[in-house]
MITI-123438 format. One record per atom (N, C-alpha, C): residue in one letter; x, y, z; residue number from 1; atom name. Coordinates in nm, 3 decimals. Layout:
BEGIN
   code      east     north        up   pos   site
      A         X         Y         Z   NUM     CA
...
END
This chain:
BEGIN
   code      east     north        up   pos   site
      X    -1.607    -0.654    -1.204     1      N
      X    -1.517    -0.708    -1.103     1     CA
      X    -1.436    -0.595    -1.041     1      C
      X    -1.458    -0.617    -0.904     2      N
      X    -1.336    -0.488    -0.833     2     CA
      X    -1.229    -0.536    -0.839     2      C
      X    -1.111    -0.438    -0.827     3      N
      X    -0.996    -0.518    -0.885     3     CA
      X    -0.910    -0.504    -0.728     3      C
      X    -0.971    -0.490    -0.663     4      N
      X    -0.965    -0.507    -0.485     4     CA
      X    -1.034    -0.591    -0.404     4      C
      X    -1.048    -0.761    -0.461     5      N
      X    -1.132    -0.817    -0.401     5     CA
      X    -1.095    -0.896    -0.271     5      C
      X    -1.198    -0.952    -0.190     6      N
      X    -1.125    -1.034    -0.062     6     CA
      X    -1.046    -1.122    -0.079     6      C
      X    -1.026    -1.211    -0.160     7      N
      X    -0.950    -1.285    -0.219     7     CA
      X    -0.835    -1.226    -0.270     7      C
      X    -0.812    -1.107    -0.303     8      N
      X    -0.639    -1.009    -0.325     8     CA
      X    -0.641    -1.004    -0.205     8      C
      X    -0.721    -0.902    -0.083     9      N
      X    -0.683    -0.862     0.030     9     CA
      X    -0.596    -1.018     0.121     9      C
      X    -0.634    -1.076     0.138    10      N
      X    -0.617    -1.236     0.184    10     CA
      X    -0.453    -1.256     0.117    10      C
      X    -0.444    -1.271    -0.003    11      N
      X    -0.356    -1.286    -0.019    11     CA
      X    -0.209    -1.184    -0.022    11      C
      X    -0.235    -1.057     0.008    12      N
      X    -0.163    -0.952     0.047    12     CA
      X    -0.107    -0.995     0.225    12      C
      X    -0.254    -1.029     0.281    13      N
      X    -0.217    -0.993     0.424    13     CA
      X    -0.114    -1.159     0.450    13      C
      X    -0.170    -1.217     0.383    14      N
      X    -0.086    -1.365     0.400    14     CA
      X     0.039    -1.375     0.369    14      C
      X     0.103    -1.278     0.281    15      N
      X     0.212    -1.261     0.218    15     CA
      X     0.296    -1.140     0.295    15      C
      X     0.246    -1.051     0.340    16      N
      X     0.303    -0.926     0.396    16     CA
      X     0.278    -0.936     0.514    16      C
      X     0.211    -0.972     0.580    17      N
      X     0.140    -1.003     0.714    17     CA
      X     0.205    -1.102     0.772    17      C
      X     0.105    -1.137     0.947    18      N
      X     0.148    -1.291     1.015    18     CA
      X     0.077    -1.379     0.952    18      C
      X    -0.076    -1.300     0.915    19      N
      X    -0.099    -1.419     0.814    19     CA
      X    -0.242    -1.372     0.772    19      C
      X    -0.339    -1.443     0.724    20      N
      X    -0.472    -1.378     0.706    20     CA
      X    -0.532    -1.314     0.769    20      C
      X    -0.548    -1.354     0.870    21      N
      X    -0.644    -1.254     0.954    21     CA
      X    -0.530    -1.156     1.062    21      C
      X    -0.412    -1.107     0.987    22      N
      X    -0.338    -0.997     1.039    22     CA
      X    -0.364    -0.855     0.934    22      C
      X    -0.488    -0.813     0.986    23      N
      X    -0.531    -0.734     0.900    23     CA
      X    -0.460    -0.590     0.909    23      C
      X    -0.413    -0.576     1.018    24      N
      X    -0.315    -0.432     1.086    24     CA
      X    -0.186    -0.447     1.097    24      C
      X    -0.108    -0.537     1.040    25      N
      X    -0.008    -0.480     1.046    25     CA
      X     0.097    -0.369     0.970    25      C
      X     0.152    -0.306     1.002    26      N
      X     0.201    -0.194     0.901    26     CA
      X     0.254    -0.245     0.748    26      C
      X     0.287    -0.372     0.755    27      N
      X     0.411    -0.429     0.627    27     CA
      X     0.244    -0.455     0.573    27      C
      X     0.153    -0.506     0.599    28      N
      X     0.030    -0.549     0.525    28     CA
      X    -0.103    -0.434     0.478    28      C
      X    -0.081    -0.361     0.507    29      N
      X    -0.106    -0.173     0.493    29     CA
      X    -0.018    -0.110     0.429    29      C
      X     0.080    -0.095     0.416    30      N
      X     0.178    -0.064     0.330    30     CA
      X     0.179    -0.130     0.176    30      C
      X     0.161    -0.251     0.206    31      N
      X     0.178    -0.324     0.065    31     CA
      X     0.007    -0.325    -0.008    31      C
      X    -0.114    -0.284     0.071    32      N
      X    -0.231    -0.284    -0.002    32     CA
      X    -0.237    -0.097    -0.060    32      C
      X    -0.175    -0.045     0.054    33      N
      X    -0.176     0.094    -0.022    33     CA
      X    -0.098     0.138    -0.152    33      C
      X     0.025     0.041    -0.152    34      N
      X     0.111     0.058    -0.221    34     CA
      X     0.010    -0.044    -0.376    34      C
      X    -0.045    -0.119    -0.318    35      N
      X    -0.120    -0.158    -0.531    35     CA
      X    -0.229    -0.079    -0.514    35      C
      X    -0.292    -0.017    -0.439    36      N
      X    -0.403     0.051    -0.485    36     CA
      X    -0.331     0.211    -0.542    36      C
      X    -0.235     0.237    -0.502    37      N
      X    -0.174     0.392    -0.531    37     CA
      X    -0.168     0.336    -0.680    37      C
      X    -0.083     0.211    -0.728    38      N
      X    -0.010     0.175    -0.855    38     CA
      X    -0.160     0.213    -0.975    38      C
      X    -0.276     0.125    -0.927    39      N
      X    -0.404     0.159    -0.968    39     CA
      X    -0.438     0.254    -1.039    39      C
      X    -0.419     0.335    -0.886    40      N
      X    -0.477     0.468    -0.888    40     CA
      X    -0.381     0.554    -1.020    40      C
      X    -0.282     0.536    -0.992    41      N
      X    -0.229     0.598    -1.125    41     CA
      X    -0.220     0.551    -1.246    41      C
      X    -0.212     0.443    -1.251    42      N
      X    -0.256     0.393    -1.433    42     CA
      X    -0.410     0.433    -1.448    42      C
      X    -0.513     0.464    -1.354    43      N
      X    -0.625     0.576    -1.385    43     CA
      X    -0.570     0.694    -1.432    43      C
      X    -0.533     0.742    -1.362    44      N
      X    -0.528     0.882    -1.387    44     CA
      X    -0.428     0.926    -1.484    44      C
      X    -0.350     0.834    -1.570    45      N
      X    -0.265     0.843    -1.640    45     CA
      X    -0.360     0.850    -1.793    45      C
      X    -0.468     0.792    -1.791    46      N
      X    -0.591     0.793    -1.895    46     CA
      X    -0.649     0.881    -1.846    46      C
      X    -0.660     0.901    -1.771    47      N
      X    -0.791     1.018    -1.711    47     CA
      X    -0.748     1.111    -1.621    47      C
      X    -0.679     1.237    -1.705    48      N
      X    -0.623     1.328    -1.650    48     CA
      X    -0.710     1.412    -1.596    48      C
      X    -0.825     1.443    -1.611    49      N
      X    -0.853     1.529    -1.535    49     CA
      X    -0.978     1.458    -1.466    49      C
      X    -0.947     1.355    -1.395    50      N
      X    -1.013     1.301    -1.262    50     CA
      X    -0.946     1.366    -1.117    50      C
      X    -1.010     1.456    -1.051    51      N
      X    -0.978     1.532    -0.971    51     CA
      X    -1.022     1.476    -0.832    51      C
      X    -1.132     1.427    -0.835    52      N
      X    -1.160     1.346    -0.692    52     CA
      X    -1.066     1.221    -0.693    52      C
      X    -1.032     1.163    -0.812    53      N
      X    -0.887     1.015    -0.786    53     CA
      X    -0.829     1.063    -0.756    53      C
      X    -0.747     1.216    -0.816    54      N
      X    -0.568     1.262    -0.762    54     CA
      X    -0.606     1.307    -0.639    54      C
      X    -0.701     1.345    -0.571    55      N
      X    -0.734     1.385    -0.464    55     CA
      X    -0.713     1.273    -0.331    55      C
      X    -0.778     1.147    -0.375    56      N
      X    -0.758     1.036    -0.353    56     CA
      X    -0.631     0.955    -0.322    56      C
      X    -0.572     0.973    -0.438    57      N
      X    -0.451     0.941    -0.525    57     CA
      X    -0.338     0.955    -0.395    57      C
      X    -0.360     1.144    -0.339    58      N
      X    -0.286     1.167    -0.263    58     CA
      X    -0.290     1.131    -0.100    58      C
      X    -0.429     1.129    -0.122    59      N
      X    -0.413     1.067     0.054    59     CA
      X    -0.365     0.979     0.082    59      C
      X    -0.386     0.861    -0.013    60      N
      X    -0.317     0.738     0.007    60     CA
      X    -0.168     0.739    -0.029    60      C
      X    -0.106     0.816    -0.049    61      N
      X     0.026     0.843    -0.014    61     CA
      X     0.072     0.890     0.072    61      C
      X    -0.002     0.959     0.135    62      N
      X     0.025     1.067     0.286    62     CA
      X    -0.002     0.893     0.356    62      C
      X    -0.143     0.825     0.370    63      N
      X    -0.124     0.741     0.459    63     CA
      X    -0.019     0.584     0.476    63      C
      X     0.034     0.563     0.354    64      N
      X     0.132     0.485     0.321    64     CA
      X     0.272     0.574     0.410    64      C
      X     0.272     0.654     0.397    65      N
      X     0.411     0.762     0.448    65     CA
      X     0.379     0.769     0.528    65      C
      X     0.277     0.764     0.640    66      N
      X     0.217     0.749     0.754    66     CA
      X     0.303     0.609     0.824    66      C
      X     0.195     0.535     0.743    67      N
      X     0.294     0.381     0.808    67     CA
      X     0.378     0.328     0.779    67      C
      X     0.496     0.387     0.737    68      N
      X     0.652     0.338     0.684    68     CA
      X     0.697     0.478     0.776    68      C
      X     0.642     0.576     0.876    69      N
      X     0.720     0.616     0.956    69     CA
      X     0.718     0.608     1.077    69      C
      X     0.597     0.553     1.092    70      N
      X     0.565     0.406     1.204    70     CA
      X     0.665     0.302     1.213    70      C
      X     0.640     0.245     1.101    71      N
      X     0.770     0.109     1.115    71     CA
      X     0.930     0.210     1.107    71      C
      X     0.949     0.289     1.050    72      N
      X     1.096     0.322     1.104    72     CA
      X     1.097     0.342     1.242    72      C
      X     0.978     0.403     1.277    73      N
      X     1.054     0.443     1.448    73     CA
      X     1.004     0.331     1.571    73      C
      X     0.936     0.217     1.522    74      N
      X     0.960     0.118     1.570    74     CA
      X     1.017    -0.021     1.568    74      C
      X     1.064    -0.026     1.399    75      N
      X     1.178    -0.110     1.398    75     CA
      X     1.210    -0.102     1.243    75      C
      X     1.332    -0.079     1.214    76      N
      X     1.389    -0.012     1.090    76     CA
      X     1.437    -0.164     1.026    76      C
      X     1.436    -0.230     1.061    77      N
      X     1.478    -0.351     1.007    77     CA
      X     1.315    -0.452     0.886    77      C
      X     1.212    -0.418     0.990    78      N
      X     1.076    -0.422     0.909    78     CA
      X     1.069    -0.310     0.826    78      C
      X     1.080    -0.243     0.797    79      N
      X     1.084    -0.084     0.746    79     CA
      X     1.191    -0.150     0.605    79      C
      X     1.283    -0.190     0.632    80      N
      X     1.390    -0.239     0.501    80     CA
      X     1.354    -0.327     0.407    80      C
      X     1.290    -0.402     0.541    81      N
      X     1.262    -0.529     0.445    81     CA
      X     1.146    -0.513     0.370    81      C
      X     1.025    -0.429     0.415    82      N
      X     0.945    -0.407     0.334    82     CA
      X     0.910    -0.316     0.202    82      C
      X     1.060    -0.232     0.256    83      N
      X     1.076    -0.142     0.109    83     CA
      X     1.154    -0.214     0.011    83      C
      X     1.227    -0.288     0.044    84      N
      X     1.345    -0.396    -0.047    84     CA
      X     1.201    -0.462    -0.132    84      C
      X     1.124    -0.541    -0.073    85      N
      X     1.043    -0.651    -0.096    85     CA
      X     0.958    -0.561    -0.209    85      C
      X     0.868    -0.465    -0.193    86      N
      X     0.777    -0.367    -0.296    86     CA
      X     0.833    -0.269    -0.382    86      C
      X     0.969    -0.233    -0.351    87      N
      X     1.059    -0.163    -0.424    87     CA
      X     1.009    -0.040    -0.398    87      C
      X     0.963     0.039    -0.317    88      N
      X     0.947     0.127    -0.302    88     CA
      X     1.072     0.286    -0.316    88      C
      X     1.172     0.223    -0.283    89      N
      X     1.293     0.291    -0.286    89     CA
      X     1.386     0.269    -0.413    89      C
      X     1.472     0.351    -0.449    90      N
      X     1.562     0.333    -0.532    90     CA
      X     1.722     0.290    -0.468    90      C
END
């Protein structure tokens, strides 16, 4: 079983999103990058020297930081609410 199936995606975009089939919006990209990063590191926390995951690991942090500086500079109020909501911030 992938632990990324259409049935998670669906329910990410329905929850973070306008709704299912809002497959682009930044709060619904943000929040699938943000459980696949979580993933990605309870891998690599067993499997330290997986070098193509941390490789991985990191892009998908560059592209999460990508689109949370999207939503700040087009509306900081989505930007809050979606870091409040995933806890991304301290």
């Amino acid at each position: 079983m992938y632990y990324l199936d259409t049935e998670k995606k669906k329910e990410f975009f329905e929850k973070h999103g306008k709704g299912v089939a809002d497959t682009g919006s930044p709060e619904a990209q943000v929040a699938i990058y943000s459980y696949r990063i979580s993933h990605l590191t309870n891998h690599l926390k067993t499997n330290r020297k997986d070098f193509s995951t941390q490789r991985a690991l990191i892009a998908l942090v560059a592209k999460r930081r990508k689109a949370l500086d999207y939503l700040i500079s087009k509306d900081i109020t989505r930007y809050r609410a979606i870091v409040k909501e995933l806890g991304l911030r301290r």
